[in-house]
C-alpha positions, 0 to 999 in steps of 0.5 A: 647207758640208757639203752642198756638199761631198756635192754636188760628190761626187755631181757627180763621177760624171756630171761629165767636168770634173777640177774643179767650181767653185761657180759652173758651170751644169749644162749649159753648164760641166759638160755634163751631159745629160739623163740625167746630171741625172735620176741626180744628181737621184736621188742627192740624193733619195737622199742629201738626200730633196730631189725636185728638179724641172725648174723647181729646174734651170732656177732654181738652174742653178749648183751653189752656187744648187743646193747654197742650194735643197738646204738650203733646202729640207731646213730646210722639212722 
């Protein structure tokens, strides 16, 4: 999945972890803070013109669920 790859890249500049596996939770896996999710939230607007909100954090808290709400989100629009 092409859009998982260009997540997992933009996770690399806010993540300390060497690898990100589809299955880490943003907080408790790869320690994001606060900060470091409202940058990653921007890049995907950026990248994707998906807003993700607090409530698509607190839904899809793993990167691969993200990664299914990005693209589910995109086919909507």
């Amino acid at each position: 999945m092409p859009e998982y790859e260009k997540i997992v890249e933009i996770l690399d500049e806010y993540v300390k972890s060497d690898e990100i596996n589809p299955d880490d939770n943003f907080k408790t896996d790869l320690d994001m803070s606060s900060f470091d999710l409202i940058g990653f939230a921007t890049d995907v607007r950026d990248t994707f013109g998906i807003q993700l909100t607090v409530e698509a954090f607190i839904d899809n808290p793993t990167v691969i669920q993200m990664t299914q709400y990005i693209v589910s989100e995109m086919k909507k629009n």
